[in-house]
C-alpha positions in Angstrom: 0.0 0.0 0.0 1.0 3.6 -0.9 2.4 5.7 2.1 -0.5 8.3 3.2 -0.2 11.5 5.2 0.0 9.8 8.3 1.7 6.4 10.0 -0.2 3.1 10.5 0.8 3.4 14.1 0.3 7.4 14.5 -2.5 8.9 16.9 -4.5 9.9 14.4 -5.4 6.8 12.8 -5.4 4.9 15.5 -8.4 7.3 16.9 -10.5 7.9 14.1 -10.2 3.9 12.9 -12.9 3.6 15.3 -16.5 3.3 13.9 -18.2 4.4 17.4 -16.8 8.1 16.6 -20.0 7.9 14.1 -22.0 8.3 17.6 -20.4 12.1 17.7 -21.3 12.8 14.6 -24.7 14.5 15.6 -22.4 16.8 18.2 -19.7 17.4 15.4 -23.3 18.8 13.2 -24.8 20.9 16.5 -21.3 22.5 17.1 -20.6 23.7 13.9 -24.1 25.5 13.3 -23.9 27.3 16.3 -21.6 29.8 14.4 -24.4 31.5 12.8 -22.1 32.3 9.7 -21.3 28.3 9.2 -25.1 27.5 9.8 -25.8 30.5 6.9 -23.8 28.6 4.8 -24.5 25.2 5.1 -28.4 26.6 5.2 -27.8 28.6 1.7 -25.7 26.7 0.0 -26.6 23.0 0.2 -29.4 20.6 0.6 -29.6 19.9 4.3 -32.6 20.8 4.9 -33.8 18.0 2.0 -31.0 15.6 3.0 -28.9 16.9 7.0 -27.4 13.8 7.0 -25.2 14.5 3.8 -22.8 16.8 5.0 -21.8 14.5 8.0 -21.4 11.6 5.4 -19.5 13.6 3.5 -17.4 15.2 6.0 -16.3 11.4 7.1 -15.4 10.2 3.7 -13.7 13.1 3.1 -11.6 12.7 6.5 -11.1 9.2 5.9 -10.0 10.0 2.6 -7.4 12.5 3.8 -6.3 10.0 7.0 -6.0 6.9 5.8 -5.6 7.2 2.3 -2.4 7.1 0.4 -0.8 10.6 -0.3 -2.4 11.2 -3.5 -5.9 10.1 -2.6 -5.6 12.5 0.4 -4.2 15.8 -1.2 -7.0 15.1 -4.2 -10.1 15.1 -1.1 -8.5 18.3 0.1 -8.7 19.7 -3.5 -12.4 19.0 -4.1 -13.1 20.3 -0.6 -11.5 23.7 -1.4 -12.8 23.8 -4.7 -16.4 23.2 -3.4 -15.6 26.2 -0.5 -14.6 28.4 -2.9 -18.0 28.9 -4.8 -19.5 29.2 -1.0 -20.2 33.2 -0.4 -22.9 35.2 1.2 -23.3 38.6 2.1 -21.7 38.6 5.5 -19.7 35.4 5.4 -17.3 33.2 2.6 -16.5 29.3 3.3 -12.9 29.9 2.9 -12.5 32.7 5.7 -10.1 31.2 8.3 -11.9 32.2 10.5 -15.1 30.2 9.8 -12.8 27.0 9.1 -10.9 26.8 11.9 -14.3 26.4 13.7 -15.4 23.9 11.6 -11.8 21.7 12.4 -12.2 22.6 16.0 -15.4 21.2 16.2 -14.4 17.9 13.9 -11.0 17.7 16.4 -12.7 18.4 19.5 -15.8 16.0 19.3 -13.4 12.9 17.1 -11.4 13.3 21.0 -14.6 13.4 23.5 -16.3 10.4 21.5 -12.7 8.6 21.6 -12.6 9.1 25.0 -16.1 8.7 26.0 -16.8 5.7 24.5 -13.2 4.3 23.5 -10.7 4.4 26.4 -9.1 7.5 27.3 -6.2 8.4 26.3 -3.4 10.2 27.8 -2.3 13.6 28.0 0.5 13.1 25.9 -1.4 11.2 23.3 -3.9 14.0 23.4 -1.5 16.9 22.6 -0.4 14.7 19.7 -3.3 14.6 18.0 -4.4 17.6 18.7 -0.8 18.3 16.7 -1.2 15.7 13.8 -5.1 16.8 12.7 -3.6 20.5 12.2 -2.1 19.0 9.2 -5.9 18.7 7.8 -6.9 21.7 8.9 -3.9 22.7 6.6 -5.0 20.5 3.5 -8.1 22.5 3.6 -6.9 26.3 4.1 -6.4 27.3 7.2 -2.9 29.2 8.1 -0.6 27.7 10.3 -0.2 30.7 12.6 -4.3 30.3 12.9 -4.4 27.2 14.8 -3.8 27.6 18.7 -0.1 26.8 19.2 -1.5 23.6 22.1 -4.4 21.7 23.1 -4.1 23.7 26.2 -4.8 27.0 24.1 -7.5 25.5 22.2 -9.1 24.4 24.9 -8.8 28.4 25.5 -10.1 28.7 22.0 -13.0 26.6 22.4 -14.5 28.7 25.5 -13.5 31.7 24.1 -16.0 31.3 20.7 -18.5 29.7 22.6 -18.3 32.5 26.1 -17.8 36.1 24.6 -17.1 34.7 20.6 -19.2 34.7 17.8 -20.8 31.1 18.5 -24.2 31.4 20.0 -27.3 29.3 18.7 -29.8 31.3 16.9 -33.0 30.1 15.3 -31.8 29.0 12.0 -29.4 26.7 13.6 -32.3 26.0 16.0 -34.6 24.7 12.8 -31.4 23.1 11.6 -30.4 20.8 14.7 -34.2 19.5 14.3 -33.3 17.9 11.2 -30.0 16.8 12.3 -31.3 14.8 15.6 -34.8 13.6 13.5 -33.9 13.6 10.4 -36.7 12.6 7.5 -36.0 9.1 7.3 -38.8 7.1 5.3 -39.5 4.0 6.9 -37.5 5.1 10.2 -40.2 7.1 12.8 -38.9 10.0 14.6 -39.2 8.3 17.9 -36.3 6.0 16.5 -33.5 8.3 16.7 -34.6 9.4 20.6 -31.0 7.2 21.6 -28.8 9.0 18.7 -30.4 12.5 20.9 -29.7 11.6 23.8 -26.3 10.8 22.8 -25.6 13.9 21.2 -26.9 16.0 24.4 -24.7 14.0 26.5 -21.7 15.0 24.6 -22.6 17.9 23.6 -21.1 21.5 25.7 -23.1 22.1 28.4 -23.9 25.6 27.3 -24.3 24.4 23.4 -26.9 22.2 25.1 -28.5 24.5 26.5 -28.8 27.1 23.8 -30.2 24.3 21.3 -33.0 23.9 23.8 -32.0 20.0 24.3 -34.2 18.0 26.8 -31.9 16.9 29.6 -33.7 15.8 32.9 -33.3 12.7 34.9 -34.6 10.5 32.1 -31.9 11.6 29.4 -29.4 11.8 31.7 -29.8 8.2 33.5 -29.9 6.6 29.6 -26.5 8.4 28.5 -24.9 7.2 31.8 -26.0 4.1 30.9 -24.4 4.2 27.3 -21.6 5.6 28.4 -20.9 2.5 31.1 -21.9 0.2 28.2 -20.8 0.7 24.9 -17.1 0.7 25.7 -17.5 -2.4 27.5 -19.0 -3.8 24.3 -16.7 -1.7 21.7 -13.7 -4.0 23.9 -15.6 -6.9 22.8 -15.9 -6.3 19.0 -13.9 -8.1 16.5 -11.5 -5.7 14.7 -13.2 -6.5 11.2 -16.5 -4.8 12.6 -14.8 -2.3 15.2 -12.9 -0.4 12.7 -13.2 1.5 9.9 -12.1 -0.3 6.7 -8.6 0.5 5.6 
């Protein structure tokens, strides 16, 4: 096989290999339209509201692509994704500002780490900082400046409350009608009542403040059944044969 961007046995693959990160895929969604500028964008410029669960399928082959492809697969992913930003402009807001992209990897880096950990093992501080130093690279591929990205995971951590405390990310109603369709999306054959687990997952790992700006039910109820996933799925993740665990290199 081809050498990629990234070693067999580097942090990066060794995190996102794992299919169960699919279950943070709803928070990955939630965080990223809470800067009304991305939700704008995503709104305008793209069927989600026909089709929400597009852009996270996308998003993952596209990531997949770029991690554990071979060089040339990777750097071509990166070049579609830029091409497609680039026709992405409205009148307060572009897809290729650095600003608006850096969220968008935060969001991917942050939630790929909390569903790793939550649901995974956890890992330790050292392995942490490297990834948090390895996915810059696709932050890179796909336009943001080097001297954008906080220089540690300690300073993105900064970052992070920073955007969502005083910063630009607060949930307005767009992202509000958005998140609807992203936790019950319209599935045919699948009733809304279905995806009530995939909710309750995404509150639980969701920011508590994100959380609570979408609105999110979280009482006893939802509370008790994400405690309960959280005790369980690792357990059974342990368990799983590598051919279903992982995702297909």
């Amino acid at each position: 096989m081809k050498p990629g961007l990234y070693s067999d046995d580097s942090i990066t693959r060794r995190v996102n290999r794992e299919n169960v990160l699919l279950l943070g895929g709803g928070r990955a969604l939630l965080m990223q339209l809470a800067h009304p500028k991305v939700a704008a964008g995503v709104d305008e410029h793209s069927d989600f509201r026909i089709h929400p669960i597009r852009r996270l399928r996308r998003t993952i082959l596209i990531t997949m692509a770029i991690v554990f492809g071979d060089r040339e697969t990777a750097l071509a992913a990166a070049r579609t994704v830029n091409q497609v930003h680039g026709r992405v402009r409205g009148h307060d807001y572009r897809a290729l500002d650095p600003d608006l992209l850096l969220w968008v990897h935060a969001t991917l880096m942050d939630t790929a780490l909390v569903t790793y950990e939550t649901f995974v093992k956890p890992l330790l501080a050292r392995e942490r900082e490297e990834f948090y130093q390895e996915f810059k690279l696709i932050g890179e591929l796909l336009g943001i400046p080097k001297d954008r990205f906080p220089t540690t995971l300690h300073d993105f951590a900064s970052y992070l409350e920073t955007m969502m405390g005083s910063g630009p990310v607060h949930v307005d109603q767009r992202a509000r009608d958005l998140a609807r369709l992203v936790l019950r999306p319209p599935v045919r054959l699948l009733p809304g009542p279905a995806m009530i687990p995939f909710e309750v997952v995404t509150a639980g790992l969701l920011p508590p403040a994100l959380r609570a700006e979408y609105g999110l039910a979280w009482g006893a109820g939802q509370q008790r059944a994400f405690r309960l996933v959280v005790r369980a799925v690792p357990r059974l993740v342990a368990l799983t044969p590598a051919l279903l665990r992982v995702w297909p290199l």
